[in-house]
N, C-alpha and C positions, 0 to 999 in steps of 0.2 A: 734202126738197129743201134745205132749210139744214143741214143737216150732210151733206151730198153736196156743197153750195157750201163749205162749210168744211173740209173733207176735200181737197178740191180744192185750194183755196187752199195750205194747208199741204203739198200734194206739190210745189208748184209755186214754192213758195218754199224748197225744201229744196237742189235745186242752186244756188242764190245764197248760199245760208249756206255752204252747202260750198265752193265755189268762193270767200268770204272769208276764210272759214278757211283753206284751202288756201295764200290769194296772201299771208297775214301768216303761217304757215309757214315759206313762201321766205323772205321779208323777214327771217328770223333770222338764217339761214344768210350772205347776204347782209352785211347788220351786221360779222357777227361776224367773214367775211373782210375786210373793210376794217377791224377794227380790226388783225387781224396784219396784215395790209399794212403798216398806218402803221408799229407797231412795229418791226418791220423791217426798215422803212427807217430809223426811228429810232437802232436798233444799227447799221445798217450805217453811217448818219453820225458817230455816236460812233466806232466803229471809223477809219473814214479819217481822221479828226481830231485821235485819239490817237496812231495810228501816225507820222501827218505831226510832230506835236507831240514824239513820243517820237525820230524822227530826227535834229529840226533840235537838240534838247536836249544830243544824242551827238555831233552835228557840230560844236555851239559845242566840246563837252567836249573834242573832240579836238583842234580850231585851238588851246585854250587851253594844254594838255595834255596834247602829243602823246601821251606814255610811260605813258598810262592804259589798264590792259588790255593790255600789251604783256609779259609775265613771260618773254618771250625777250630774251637779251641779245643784243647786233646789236654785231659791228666792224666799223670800213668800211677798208675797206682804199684809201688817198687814195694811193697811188704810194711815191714815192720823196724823199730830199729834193733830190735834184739835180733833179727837179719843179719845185722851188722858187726861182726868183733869189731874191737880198736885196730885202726891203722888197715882196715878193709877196703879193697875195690872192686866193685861189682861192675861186668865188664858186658854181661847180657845183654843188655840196653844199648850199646853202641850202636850194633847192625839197624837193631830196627827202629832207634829211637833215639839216636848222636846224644844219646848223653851217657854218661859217666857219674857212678856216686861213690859216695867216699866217704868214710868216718874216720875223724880224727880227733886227738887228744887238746887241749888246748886247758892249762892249768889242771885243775880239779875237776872238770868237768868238758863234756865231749858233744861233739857236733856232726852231724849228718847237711854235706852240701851236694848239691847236683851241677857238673860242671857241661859245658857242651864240649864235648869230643872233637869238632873240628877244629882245626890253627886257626890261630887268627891271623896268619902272613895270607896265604892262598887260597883256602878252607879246604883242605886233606882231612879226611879222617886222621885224627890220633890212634897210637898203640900204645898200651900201657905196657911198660916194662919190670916186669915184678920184680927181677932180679937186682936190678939196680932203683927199682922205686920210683922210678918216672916216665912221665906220658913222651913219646918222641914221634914226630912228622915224621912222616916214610917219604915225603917228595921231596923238602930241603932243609929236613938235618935239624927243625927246632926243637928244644928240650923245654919239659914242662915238670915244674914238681911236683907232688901227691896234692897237694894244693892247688893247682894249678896255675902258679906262678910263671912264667919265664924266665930260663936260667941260661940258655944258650942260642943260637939260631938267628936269624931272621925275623923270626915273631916280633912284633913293637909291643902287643900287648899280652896279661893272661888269657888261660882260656876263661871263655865267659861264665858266669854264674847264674844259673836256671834259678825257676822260686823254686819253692821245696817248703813245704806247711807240713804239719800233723793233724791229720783230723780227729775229729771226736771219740772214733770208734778206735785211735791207735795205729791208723794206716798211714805211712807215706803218703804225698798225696807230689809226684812232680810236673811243673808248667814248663816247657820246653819253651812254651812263646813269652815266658814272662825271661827278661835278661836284663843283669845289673850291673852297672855301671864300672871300672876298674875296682874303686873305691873299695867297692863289696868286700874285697881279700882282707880288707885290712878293717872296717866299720862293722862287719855284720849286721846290714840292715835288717829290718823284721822281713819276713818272707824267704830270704836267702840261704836260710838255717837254720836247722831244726836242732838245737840245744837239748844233749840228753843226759841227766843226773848219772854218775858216776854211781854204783853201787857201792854200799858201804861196805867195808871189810866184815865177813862175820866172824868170832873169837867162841873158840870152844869152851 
């Protein structure tokens, strides 16, 4: 009778042991999917992070430094200089193409130059100021003259001068990557300026 009670007992406690075994079985499987879970979500947030991170890095690089990544040369073709009155600045080209053209007087005879639009302190776009005649930084305050000189500010140097040719057919022709030296303001090297005759008076 006691080992009939005891025989008993032990069949009867056998699906609980099983049935515990069993439910800490699951329990592994379980675990082990929530930890890939976390993990990847883990990489998936590294991931959006970096990518955001690695864009906004490329977007600074390019406001500062358009011509980065760029190993195509680019001419813009601005018109003509009859485009141009004396003492003109054509302002289009800024957005899409940082530069700035200008004609001006210079003795007896007049010049079309291409200047780049950014400072040379921080590289800000320039604003031309019609009113008073000058280019001026919106971020600290530099002043630039129709020339593009440095007259006030922070800037150490002018704004830069682009080449600028005439071609055969009478077009503008401007190099955004071609850029000359301070000098330029004051030399006019060849390419830097496009010299255009003065018309003569005509007398009734």
């Amino acid at each position: 009778m006691g080992e009939a009670g005891t025989n008993k007992r032990l069949s009867s406690s056998t699906p609980a042991v099983r049935d515990s075994a069993r439910d800490a079985g699951c329990g592994m499987p379980r675990r082990s999917w929530l930890r890939r879970a976390v993990v990847r979500l883990q990489t998936l947030a590294f991931t959006v992070f970096g990518t955001v991170g690695g864009l906004w890095i490329i977007g600074i690089v390019r406001f500062l430094f358009p011509n980065v990544g760029n190993s195509q040369r680019r001419v813009i073709d601005v018109g003509r200089p009859e485009d141009y009155p004396p003492g003109y600045v054509e302002t289009r080209y800024r957005d899409r193409y940082g530069v700035w053209i200008v004609r001006d007087v210079i003795g007896d005879r007049e010049r079309i130059i291409a200047l780049k639009a950014r400072c040379t302190h921080l590289g800000c776009l320039t604003l031309w100021d019609a009113a008073n005649g000058r280019f001026r930084c919106p971020c600290h305050g530099s002043v630039f003259s129709r020339f593009g000189d440095n007259e006030a500010g922070p800037a150490p140097r002018p704004l830069v001068r682009c080449g600028i040719t005439l071609s055969a057919s009478g077009k503008l022709l401007v190099d955004p990557q071609t850029e000359f030296p301070d000098s330029a303001h004051r030399d006019n090297p060849p390419g830097s300026a496009v010299v255009v005759d003065r018309p003569e008076p005509t007398h009734a």
